[in-house]
C-alpha positions as CSV (number, residue, x, y, z in Angstrom):
1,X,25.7,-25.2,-52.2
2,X,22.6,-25.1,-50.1
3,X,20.0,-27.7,-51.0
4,X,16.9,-29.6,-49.6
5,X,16.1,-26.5,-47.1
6,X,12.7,-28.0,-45.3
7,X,11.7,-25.8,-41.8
8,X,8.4,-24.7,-40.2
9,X,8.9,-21.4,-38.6
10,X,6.6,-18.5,-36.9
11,X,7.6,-15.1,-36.4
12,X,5.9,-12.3,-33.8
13,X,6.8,-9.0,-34.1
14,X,5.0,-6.6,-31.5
15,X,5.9,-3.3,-30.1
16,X,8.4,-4.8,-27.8
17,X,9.3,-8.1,-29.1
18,X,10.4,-9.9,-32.2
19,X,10.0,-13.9,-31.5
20,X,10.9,-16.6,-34.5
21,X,10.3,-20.1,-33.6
22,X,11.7,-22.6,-35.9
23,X,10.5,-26.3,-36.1
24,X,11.9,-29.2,-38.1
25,X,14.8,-27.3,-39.8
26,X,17.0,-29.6,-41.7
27,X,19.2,-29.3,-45.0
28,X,22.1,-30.1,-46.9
29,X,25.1,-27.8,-47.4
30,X,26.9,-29.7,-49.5
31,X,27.5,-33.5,-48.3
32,X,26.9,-32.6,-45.6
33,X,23.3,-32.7,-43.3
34,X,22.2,-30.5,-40.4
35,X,20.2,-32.8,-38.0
36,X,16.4,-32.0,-38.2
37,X,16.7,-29.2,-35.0
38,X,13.9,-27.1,-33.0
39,X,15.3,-23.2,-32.7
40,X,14.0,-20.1,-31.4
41,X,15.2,-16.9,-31.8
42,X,13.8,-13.4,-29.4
43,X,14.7,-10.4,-29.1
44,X,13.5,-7.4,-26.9
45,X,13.7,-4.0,-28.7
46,X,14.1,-1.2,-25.6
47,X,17.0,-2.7,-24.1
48,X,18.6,-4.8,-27.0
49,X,18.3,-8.5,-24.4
50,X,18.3,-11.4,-27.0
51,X,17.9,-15.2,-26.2
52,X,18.7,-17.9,-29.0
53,X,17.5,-21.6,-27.4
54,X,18.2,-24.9,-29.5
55,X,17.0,-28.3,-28.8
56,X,20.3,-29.7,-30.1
57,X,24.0,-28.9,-31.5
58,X,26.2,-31.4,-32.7
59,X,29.7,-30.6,-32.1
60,X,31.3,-32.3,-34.4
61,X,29.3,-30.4,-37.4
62,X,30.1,-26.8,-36.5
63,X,33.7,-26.9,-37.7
64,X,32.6,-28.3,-41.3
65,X,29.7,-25.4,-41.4
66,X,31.6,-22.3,-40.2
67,X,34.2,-23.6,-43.1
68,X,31.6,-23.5,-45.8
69,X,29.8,-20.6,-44.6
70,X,32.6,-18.3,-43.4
71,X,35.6,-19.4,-44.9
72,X,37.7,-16.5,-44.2
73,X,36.7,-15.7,-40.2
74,X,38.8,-15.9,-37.4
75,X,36.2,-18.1,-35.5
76,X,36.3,-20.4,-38.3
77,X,39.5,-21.5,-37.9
78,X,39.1,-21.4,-34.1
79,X,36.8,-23.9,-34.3
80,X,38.6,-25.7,-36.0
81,X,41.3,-26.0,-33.7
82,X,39.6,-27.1,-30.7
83,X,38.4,-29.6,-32.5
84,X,34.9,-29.4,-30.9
85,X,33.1,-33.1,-30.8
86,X,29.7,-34.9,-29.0
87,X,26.3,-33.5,-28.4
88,X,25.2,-30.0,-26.6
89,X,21.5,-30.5,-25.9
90,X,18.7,-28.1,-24.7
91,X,21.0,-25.0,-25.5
92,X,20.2,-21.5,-24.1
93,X,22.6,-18.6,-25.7
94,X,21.4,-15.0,-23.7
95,X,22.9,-11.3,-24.3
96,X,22.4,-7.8,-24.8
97,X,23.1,-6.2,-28.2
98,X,25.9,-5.5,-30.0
99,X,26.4,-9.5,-30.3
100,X,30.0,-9.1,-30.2
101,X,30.0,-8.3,-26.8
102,X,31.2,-11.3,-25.0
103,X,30.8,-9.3,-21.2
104,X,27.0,-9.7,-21.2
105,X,27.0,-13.6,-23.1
106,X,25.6,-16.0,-20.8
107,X,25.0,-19.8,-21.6
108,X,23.6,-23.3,-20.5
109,X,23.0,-26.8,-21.3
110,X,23.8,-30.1,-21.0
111,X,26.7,-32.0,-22.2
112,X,26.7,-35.4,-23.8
113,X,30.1,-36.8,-24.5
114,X,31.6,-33.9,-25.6
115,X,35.0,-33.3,-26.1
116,X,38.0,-30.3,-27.2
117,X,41.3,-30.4,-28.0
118,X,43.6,-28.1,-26.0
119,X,44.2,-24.2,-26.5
120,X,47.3,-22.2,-25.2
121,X,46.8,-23.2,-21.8
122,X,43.6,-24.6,-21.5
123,X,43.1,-28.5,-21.1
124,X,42.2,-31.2,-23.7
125,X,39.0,-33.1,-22.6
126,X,36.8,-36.1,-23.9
127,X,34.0,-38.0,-22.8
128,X,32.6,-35.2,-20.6
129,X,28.9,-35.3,-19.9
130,X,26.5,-33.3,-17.2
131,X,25.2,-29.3,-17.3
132,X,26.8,-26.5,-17.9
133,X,26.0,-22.8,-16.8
134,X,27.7,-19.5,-17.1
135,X,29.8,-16.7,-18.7
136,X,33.1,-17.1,-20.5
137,X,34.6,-15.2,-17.5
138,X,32.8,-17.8,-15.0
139,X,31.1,-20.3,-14.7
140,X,30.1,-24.4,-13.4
141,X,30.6,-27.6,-14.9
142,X,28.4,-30.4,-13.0
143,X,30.1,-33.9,-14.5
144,X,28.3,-37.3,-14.7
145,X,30.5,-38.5,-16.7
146,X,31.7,-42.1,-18.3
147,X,35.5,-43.3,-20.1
148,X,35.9,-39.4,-19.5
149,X,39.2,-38.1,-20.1
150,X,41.8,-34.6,-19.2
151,X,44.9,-33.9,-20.5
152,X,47.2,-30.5,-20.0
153,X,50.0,-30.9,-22.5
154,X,52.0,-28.1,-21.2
155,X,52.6,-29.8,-17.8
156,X,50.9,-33.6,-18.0
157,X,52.6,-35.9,-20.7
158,X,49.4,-38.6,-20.3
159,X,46.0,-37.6,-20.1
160,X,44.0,-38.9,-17.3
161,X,41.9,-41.6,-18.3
162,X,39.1,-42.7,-16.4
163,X,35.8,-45.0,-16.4
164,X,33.8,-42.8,-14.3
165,X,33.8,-39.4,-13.2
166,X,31.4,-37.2,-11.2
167,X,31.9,-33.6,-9.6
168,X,32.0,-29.7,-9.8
169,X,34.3,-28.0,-12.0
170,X,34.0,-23.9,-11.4
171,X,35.9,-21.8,-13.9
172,X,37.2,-18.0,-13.8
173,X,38.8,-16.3,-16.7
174,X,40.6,-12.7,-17.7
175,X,42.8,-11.5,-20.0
176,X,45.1,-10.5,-17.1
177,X,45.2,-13.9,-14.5
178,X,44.2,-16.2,-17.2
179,X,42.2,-19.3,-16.5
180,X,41.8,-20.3,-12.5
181,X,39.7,-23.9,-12.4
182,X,38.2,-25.0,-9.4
183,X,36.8,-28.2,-8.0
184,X,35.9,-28.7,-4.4
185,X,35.2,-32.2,-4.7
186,X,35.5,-34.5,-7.5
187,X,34.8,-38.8,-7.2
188,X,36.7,-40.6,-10.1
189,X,37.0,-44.1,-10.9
190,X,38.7,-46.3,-13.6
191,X,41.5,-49.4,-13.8
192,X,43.9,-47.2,-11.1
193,X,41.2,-47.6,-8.4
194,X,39.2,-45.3,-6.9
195,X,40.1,-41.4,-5.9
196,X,38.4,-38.4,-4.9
197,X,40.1,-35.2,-5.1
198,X,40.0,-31.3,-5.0
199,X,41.8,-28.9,-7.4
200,X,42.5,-25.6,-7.7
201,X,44.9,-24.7,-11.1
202,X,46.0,-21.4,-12.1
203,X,46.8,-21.2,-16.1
204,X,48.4,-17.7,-16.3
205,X,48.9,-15.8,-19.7
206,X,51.8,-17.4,-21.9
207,X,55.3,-16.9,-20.1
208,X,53.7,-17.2,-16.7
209,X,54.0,-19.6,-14.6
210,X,51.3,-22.0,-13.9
211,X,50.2,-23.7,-10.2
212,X,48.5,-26.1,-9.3
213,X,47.3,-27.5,-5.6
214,X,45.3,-30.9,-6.1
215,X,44.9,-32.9,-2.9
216,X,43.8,-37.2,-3.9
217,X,42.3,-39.3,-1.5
218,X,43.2,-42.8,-3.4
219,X,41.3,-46.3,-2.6
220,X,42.0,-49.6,-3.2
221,X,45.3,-48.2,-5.0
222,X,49.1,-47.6,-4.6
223,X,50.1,-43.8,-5.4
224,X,53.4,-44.7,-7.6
225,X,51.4,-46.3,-9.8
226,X,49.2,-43.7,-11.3
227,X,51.5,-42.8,-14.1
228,X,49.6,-38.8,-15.2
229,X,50.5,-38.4,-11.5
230,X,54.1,-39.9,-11.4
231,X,56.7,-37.4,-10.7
232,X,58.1,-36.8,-14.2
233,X,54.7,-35.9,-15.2
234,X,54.6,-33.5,-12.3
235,X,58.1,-31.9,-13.1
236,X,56.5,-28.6,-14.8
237,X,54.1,-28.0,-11.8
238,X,54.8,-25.4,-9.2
239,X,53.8,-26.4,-5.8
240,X,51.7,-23.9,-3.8
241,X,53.2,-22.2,-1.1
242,X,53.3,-24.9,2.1
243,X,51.9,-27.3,0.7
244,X,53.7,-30.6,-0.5
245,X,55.4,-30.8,-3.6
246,X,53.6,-33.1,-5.8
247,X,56.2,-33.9,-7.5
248,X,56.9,-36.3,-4.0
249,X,55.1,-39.0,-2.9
250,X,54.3,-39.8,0.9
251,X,54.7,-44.0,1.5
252,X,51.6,-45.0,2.5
């Protein structure tokens, strides 16, 4: 049941554009409480372009609400899954009617320790903070991030743990090749030493096979003993084409 419903809102409809600004919306829904949020909604009539910006979404709410709200829809129980947890501040959601269609969605905002459980092929994350910007078929994660954490459960038994963690993460994604992430530089930090790396990992559709070339400059460290780069935790990785196997370690 909705209850305590308390907003301030403004809304401008003109020949060619229908604006609602929303200020100090908070209520219950149930137990539980929305945090007091800033929203703004616009929408251009000729060409159908829509924005929705939000000062703040916590993560770890949107599961609970799309349960009461929509009970019965699949991106309900999607939600769900994944798990989603932190903060997304200063959100900006843009597209071009109808809503559904994901090809024109674009996004951006900036991440405070947010985190996701894994999906098919995608990793598990926690901890991450920085900006995001993109599409769901591309797009750039910039990390700042601390005690930040990655696992990929279909070929990495133990996450990667880290104190410290600060980079570029580009994404790529399509029905037909799947997910392709991307980072040409990556600094990381934690009880291991210190270790910069690049990556580049394919995640194919299910029954594919998935590859991964990752290159690690370590620093005050001994390879063999990073254990979520040991070589049974490399033993479902397929090494790119001349390249060494990971699955190996050079003596240093």
């Amino acid at each position: 049941m909705l209850h305590d419903l308390f907003t301030r809102f403004e809304y401008v409809d003109d020949s060619e554009t229908q604006q609602l600004q929303v200020q100090d919306l908070s209520l219950h829904l149930g137990e539980e409480v929305w945090p007091t949020t800033r929203l703004q909604l616009e929408r251009e009539s000729a060409e159908g372009h829509w924005s929705v910006a939000l000062d703040r979404l916590r993560l770890s709410k949107l599961g609970t609400w799309l349960t009461l709200l929509a009970p019965d829809q699949p991106v309900a129980d999607l939600v769900n899954e994944l798990a989603p947890e932190g903060t997304l501040r200063q959100v900006r959601v843009n597209g071009i009617d109808p809503a559904g269609d994901l090809t024109s969605l674009e996004f951006s905002g900036r991440l405070e320790e947010v985190g996701m459980a894994a999906f098919h092929n995608a990793p598990s994350f926690t901890g991450v903070s920085g900006t995001v910007q993109g599409s769901p078929q591309q797009g750039e994660l910039r990390v700042d991030a601390q005690q930040w954490s990655m696992q990929l459960p279909n070929l990495f038994p133990e996450p990667w743990q880290y104190q410290r963690a600060q980079g570029l993460l580009n994404w790529r994604w399509s029905k037909e090749q799947g997910l392709q992430l991307d980072s040409p530089g990556m600094a990381v930090s934690g009880e291991d030493g210190d270790a910069s790396a690049t990556l580049s990992l394919h995640l194919p559709p299910k029954g594919q096979t998935p590859t991964m070339d990752l290159q690690v400059a370590l620093r005050n460290s001994q390879a063999p003993a990073h254990p979520c780069l040991s070589a049974g935790a490399l033993a479902g990785v397929q090494p790119g084409p001349g390249n060494l196997d990971g699955r190996q370690w050079r003596p240093g």
